[in-house]
C-alpha positions as CSV (number, residue, x, y, z in Angstrom):
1,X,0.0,0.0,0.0
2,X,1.9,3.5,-0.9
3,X,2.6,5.6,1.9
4,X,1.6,3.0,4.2
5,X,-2.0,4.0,3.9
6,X,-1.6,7.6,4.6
7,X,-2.9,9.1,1.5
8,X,-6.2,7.0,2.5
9,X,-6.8,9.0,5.7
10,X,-8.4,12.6,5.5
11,X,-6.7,15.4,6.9
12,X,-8.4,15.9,10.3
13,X,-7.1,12.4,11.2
14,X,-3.7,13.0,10.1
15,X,-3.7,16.3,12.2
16,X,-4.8,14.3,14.9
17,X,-1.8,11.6,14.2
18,X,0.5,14.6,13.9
19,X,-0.7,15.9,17.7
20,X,0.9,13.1,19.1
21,X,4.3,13.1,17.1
22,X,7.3,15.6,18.4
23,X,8.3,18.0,16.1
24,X,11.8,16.1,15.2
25,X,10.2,13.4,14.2
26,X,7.1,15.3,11.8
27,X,10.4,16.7,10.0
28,X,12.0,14.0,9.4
29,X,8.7,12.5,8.3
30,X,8.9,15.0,4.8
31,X,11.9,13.4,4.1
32,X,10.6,10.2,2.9
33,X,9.2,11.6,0.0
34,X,7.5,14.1,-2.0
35,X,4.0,13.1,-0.9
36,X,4.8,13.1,3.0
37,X,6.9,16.3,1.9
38,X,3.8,18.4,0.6
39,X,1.4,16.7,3.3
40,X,2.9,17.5,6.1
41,X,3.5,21.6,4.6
42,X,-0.4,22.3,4.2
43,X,-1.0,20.7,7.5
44,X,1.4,22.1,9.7
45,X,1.8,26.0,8.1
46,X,2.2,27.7,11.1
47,X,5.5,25.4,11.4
48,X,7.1,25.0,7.8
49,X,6.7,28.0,5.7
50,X,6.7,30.4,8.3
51,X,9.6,32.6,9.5
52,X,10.8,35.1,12.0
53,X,12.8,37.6,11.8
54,X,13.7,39.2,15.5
55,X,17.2,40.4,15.3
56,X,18.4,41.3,12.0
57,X,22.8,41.7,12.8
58,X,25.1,44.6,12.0
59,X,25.8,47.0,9.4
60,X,28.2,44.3,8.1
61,X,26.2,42.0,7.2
62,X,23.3,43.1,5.4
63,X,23.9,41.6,2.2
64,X,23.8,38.3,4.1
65,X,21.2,38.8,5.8
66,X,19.1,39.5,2.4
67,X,20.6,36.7,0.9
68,X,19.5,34.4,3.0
69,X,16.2,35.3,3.8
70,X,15.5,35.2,-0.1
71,X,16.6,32.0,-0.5
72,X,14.9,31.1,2.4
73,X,11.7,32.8,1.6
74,X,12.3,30.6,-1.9
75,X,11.7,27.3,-0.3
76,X,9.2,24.8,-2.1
77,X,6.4,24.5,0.9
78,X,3.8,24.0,-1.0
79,X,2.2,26.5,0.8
80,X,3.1,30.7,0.6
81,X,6.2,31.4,2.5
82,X,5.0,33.5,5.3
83,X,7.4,36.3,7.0
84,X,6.9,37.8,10.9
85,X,9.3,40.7,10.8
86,X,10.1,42.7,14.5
87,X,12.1,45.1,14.7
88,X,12.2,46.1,18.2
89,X,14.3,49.1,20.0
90,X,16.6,46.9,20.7
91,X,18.0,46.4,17.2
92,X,20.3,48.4,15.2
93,X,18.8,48.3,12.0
94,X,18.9,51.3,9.3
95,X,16.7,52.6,6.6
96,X,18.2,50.6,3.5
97,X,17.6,47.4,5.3
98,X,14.0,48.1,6.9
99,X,13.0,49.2,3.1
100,X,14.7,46.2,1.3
101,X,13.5,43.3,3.3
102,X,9.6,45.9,4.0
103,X,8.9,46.2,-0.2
104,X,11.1,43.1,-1.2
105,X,8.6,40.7,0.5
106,X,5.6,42.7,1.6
107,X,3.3,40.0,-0.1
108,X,4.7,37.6,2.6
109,X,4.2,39.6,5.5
110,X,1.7,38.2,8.1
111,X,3.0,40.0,11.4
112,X,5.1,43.4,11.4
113,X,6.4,45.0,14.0
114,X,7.8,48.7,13.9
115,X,9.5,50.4,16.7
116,X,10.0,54.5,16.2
117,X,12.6,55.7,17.3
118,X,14.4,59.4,17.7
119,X,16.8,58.6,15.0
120,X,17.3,56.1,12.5
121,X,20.8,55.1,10.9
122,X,21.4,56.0,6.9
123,X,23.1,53.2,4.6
124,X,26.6,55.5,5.3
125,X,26.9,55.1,9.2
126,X,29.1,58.2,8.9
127,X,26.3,60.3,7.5
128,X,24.0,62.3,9.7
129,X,21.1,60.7,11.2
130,X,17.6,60.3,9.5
131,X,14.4,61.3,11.8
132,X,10.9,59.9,10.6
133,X,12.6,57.0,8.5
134,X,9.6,55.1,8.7
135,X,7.6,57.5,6.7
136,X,7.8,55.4,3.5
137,X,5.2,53.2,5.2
138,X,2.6,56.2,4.6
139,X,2.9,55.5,0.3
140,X,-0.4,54.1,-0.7
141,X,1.3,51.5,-3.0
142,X,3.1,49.5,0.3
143,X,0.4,46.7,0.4
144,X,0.4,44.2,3.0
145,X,-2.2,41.6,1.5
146,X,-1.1,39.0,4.0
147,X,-0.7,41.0,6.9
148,X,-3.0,39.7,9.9
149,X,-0.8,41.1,13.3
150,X,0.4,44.8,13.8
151,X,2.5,45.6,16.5
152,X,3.5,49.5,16.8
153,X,5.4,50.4,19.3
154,X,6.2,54.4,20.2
155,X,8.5,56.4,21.5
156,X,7.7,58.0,24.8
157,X,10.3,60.1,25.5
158,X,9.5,61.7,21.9
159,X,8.9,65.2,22.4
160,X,4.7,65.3,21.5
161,X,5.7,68.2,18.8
162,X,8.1,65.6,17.1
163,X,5.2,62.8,16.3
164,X,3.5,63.8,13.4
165,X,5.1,61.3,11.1
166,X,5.1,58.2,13.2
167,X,1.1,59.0,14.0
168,X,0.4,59.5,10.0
169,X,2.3,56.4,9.8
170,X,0.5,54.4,12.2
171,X,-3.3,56.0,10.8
172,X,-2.3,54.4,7.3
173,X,-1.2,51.2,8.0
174,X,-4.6,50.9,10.3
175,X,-6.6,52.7,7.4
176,X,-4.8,50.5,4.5
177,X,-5.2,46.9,6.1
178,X,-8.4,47.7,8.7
179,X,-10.4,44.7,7.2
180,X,-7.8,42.3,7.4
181,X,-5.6,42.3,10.8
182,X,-6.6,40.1,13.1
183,X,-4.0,41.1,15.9
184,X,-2.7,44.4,17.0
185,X,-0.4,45.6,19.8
186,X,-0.2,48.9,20.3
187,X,2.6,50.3,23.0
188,X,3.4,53.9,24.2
189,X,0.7,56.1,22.6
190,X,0.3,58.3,25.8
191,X,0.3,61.4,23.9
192,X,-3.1,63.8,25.2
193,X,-3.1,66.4,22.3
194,X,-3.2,64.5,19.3
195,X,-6.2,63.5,18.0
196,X,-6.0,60.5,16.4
197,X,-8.1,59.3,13.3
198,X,-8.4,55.4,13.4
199,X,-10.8,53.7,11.4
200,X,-13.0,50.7,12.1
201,X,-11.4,47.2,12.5
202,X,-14.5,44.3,12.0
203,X,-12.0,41.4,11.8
204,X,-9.7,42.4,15.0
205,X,-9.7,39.2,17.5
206,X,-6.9,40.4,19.7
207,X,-6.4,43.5,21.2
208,X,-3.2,44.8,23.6
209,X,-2.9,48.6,24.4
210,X,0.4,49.8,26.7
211,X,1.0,52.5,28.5
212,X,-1.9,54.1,26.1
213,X,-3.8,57.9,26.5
214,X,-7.1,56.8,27.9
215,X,-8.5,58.5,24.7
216,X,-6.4,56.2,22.2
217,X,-7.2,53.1,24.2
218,X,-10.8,53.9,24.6
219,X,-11.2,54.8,20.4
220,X,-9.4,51.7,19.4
221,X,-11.4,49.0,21.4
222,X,-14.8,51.2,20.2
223,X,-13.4,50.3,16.9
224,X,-13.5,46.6,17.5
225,X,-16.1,46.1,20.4
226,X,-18.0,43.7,18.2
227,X,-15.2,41.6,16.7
228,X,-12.5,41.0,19.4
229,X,-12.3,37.8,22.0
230,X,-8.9,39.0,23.7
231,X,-7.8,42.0,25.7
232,X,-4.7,42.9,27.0
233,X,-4.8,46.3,28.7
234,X,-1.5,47.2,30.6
235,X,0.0,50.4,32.3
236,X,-3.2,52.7,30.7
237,X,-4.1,55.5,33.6
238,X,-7.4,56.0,33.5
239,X,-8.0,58.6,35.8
240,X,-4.8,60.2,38.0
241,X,-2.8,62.2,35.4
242,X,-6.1,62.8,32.8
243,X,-8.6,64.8,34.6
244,X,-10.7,65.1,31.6
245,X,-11.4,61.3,32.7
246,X,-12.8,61.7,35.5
247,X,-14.9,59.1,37.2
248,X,-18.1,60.5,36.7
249,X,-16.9,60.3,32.9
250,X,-15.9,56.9,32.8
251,X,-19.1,55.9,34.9
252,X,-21.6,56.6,31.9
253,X,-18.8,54.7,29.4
254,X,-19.6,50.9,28.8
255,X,-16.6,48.9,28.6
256,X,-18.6,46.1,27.1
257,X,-17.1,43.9,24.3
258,X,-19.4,41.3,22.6
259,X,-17.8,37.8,23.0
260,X,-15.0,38.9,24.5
261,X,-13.7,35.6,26.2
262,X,-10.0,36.4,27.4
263,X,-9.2,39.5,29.8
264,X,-5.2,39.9,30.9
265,X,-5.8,43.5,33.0
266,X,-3.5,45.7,34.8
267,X,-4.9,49.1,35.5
268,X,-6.3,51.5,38.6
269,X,-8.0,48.9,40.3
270,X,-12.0,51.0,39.8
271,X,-11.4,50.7,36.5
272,X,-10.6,47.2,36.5
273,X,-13.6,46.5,38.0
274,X,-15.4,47.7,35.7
275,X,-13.7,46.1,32.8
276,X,-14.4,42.4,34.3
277,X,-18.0,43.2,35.3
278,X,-19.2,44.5,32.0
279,X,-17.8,41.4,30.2
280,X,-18.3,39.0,33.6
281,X,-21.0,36.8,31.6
282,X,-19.0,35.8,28.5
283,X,-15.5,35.4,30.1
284,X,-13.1,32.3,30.1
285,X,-10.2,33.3,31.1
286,X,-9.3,36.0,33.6
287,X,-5.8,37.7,34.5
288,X,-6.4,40.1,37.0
289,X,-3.0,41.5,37.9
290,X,-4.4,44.3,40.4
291,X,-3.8,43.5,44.2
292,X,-7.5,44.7,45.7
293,X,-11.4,44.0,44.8
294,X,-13.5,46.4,46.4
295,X,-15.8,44.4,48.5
296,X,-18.6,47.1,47.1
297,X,-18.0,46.1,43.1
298,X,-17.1,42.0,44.4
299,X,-21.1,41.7,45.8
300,X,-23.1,41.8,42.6
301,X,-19.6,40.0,40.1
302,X,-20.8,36.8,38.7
303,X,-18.6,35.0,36.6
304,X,-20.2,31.7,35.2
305,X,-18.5,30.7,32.3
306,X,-14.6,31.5,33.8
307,X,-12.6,28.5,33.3
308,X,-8.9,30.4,34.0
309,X,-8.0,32.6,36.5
310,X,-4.9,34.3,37.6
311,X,-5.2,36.4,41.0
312,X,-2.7,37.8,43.6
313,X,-3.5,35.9,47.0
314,X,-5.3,39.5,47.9
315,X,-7.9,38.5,44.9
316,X,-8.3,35.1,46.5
317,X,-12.1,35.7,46.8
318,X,-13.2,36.2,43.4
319,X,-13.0,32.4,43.2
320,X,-16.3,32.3,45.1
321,X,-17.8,33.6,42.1
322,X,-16.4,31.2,39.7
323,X,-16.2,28.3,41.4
324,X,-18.4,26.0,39.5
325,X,-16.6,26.1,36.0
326,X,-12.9,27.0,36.9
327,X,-10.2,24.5,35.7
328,X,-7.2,25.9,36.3
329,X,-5.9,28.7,39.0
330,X,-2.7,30.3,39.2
331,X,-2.0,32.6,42.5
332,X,0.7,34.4,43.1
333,X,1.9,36.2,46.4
334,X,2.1,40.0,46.6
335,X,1.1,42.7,49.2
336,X,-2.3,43.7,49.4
337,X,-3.4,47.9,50.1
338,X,-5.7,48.1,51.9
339,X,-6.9,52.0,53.1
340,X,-6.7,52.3,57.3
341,X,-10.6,52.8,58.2
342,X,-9.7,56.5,60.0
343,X,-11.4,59.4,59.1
344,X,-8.0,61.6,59.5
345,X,-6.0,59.6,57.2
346,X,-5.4,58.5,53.9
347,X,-2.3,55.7,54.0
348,X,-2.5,53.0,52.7
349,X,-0.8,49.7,55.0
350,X,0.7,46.7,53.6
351,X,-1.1,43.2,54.3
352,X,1.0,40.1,53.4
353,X,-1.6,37.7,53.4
354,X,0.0,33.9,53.6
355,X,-2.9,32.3,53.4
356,X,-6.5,31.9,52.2
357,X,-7.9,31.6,55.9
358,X,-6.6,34.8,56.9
359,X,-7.7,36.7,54.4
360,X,-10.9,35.5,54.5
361,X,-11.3,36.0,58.3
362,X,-10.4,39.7,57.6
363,X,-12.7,39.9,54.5
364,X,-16.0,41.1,55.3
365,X,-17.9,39.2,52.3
366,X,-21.7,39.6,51.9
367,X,-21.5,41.8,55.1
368,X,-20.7,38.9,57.3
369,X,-18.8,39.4,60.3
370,X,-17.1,36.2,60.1
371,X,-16.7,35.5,56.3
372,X,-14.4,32.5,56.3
373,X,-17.8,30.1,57.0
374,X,-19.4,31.3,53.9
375,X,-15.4,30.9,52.3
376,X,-15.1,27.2,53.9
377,X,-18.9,26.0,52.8
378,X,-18.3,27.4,49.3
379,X,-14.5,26.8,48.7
380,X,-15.3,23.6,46.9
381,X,-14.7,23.7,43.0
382,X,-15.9,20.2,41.6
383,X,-13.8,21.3,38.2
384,X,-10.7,22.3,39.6
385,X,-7.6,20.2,38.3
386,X,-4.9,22.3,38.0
387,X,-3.4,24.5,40.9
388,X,-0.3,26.5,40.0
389,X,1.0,29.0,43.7
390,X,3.8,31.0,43.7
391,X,4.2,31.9,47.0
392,X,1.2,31.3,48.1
393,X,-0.2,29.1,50.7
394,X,-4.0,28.0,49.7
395,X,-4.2,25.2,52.1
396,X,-8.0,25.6,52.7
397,X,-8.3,25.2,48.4
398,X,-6.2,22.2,48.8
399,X,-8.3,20.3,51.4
400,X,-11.5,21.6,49.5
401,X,-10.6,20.2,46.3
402,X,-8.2,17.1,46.8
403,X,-10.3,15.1,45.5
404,X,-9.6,16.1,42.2
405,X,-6.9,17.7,41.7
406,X,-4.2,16.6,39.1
407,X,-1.7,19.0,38.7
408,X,0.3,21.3,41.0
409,X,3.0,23.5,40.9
410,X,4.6,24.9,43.6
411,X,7.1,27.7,43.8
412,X,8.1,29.0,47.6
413,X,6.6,28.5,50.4
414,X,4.4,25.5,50.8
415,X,2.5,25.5,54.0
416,X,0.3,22.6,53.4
417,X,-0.1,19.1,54.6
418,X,-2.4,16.5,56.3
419,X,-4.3,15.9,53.0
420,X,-4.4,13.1,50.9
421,X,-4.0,14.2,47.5
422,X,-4.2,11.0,45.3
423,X,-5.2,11.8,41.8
424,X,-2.3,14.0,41.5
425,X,0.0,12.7,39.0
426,X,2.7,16.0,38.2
427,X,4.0,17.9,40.9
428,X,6.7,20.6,39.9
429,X,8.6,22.0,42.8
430,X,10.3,25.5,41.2
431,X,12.7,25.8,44.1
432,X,14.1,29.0,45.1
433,X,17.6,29.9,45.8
434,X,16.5,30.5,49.2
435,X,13.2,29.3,50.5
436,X,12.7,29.9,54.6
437,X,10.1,27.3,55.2
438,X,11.8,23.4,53.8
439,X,14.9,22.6,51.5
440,X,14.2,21.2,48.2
441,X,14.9,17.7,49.5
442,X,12.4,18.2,52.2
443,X,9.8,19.6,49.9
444,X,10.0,16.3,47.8
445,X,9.6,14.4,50.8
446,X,6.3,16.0,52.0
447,X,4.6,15.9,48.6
448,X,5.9,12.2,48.1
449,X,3.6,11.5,51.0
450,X,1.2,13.7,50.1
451,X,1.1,12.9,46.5
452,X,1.6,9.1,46.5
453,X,0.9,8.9,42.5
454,X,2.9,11.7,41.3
455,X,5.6,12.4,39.8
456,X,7.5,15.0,41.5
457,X,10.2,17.3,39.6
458,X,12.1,19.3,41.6
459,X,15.2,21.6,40.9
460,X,16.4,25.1,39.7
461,X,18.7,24.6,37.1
462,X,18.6,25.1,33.4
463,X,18.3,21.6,32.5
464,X,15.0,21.2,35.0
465,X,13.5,24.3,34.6
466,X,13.5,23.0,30.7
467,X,11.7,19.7,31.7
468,X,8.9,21.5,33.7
469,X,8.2,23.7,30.8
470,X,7.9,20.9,28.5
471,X,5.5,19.8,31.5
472,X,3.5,22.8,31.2
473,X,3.1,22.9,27.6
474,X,2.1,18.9,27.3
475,X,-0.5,19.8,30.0
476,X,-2.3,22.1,28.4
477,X,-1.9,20.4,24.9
478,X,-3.9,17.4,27.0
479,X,-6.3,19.6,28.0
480,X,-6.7,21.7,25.0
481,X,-6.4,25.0,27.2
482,X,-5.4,28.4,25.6
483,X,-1.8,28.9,24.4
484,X,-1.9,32.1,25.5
485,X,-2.9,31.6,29.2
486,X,0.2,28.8,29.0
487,X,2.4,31.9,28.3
488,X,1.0,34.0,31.1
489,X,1.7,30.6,33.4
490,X,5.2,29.7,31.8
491,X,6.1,33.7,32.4
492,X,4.9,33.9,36.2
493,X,7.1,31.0,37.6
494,X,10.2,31.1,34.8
495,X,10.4,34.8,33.8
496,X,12.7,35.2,36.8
């Protein structure tokens, strides 16, 4: 039978075959001949065909680096070569070579990112500076027909008189490609006297404003309310530096977004509020990096669909309002503010919460004296598998929910014990250089007895840190969870 069959099976099986074959192996798979070859191109495009281009070298070697990404946008795929081109602050590039490789392969494109900057370098390095090189982007003839991401980033310590250009520049790409982008990141657009013309985006699934003018960020999701199912709003002021958005202001704005399912926030905590609460009913997954819920707004939050969480242990109870549905909960550590109840002052203490049960016995929820029975009775999520804490203690979680958890990691402290936590089969133990409570080896030891079925990783070097990553990712390939709440995970317990 040629191919061993293969050419029998339809292409949703093969994908499925593929799913469950490392990436070494699916390439060495196109080798066996021209069949396999083309096969295993169309199904996996993302993989073969596609290239990225983060750093792009020195002066020196810019014939090179043309060469070979011609050659390499050349390659037989049997699919269109597809280019994702960044060019971040951090790179020296120059105009010449941002043109070439822009014009040269702007049918290819799919993701571009731009960074302006105060000056640009000229093909001479001994010549003067260029300001506003990127204004060649503004020619109506520079067509990105494959372009589906957009990732501007500005420059904030640009004087505001000095951003004409990179504005223009940024209103034509959006104008020029509005029905087609399906991502855009937009980063340092805090300018408040330039109004701003942007157009509307229908196809736009992902959304992430940084450090933004309340205006800009508030024009560019009205622009995609309708169309968008991620948001990513990080370092935008709502209210202390821009009077003109005051609260009274923002209280007659709706932040709702129709079918928005994934919220990463990190903004003045009112605002916050009122970001998750307008969108509570249709959201999956939930980063809420903001270190207090005001009991006031958490009374009437209902979140019935939210199968992802990430909270600072202050946040801990929000999971009383999505405790039915929620899969997996990351919660990390931090101080929590919360304002001295004096009539003659205004500070603000710091809280270090260690655990669930304190917190809860100082959180007065539903007006209860002593919260932390209503916390205890409802603490139980019958959908809970996965528990990731970094430095955080959620012993009365645990106890609540042993039953079926499956997966833990644990980075720091680790306060817990006298449970039996059988169906657990992966425990990673991130150790820390210096953790107060147990040593690494004694860490393992309590979760082998806690965790009789598991297998435990522990460590902190490269080599193990690699393994629980590889962890990580199979997990929530099993589970079919979001690639992009696996980032948000893989960043809070390896980013440092």
């Amino acid at each position: 039978m040629k191919n061993g069959g293969f050419e029998m099976l339809p292409n949703e099986v093969l994908e499925k075959i593929f799913s469950y074959v490392s990436l070494k192996d699916i390439k060495n798979l196109r080798f066996l001949n021209s069949w396999f070859d083309e096969r295993v191109c169309s199904l996996l495009p993302s993989v073969f065909g596609l290239f990225n281009i983060k750093e792009i070298g020195a002066f020196s070697h810019e014939e090179d680096i043309q060469t070979t990404l011609a050659t390499a946008m050349e390659k037989p795929h049997f699919v269109q070569n597809k280019l994702k081109l960044l060019f971040s602050e951090d790179n020296e590039y120059h105009l010449n070579l941002v043109k070439v490789i822009v014009c040269k392969h702007a049918e290819n494109i799919v993701l571009l990112g731009i960074c302006f900057k105060d000056e640009y370098y000229t093909e001479d390095p001994e010549e003067e500076a260029l300001d506003d090189s990127l204004d060649f982007l503004k020619q109506s003839d520079i067509m990105f027909d494959s372009l589906e991401g957009l990732i501007v980033q500005f420059d904030s310590d640009k004087e505001e008189e000095n951003i004409k250009t990179d504005i223009e520049v940024f209103e034509a790409l959006i104008k020029r490609h509005a029905h087609q982008l399906l991502q855009l990141e937009v980063v340092g657009l805090n300018y408040s006297n330039w109004q701003i013309n942007l157009t509307s985006l229908p196809m736009l699934r992902s959304l992430s404003l940084t450090d933004l003018h309340p205006s800009v960020a508030l024009d560019l999701l009205a622009g995609c309310r309708q169309s968008i199912e991620k948001l990513k709003i990080d370092d935008t002021t709502f209210c202390d530096s821009t009077p003109e958005f005051d609260y009274d202001t923002l209280t007659a704005t709706t932040f709702k977004v129709d079918g928005l399912n994934d919220l990463d926030i990190s903004i003045e905590e009112h605002m916050m509020c009122r970001f998750v609460t307008d969108n509570s009913e249709t959201l999956q997954s939930l980063v809420l990096k903001s270190k207090y819920w005001g009991e006031d707004m958490m009374q009437s939050l209902r979140l019935p669909h939210l199968t992802h969480l990430w909270i600072k242990v202050g946040m801990t109870p929000i999971l009383l309002k999505c405790n039915m549905n929620i899969e997996c909960v990351v919660v990390a550590k931090d101080f929590d503010y919360r304002r001295v109840d004096s009539s003659d002052s205004d500070d603000y203490y710091d809280v270090d919460y260690n655990s669930d049960y304190e917190l809860l016995e100082d959180y007065d929820f539903n007006q209860r004296k002593h919260s932390s029975h209503y916390w205890v009775i409802n603490a139980q999520m019958p959908q809970l598998t996965d528990l990731y804490l970094k430095n955080a203690d959620l012993e009365l979680v645990i106890h609540k929910n042993a039953p079926n958890l499956e997966f833990l990691i644990v980075r720091g402290n680790m306060d817990f014990e006298n449970v039996e936590l059988n169906k657990v089969h992966t425990v990673l133990v991130i150790a820390e250089e210096r953790n107060p409570n147990y040593s690494e080896e004694e860490c393992k030891s309590i979760l082998t007895e806690l965790c009789p079925n598991a297998e435990i990783i522990s460590g902190k070097d490269p080599k193990t840190k690699e393994i629980m990553k590889k962890k990580i990712c199979d997990r929530f390939r099993e589970k079919k969870w979001k690639t992009e709440f696996r980032d948000v995970v893989l960043n809070t317990f390896f980013h440092n």
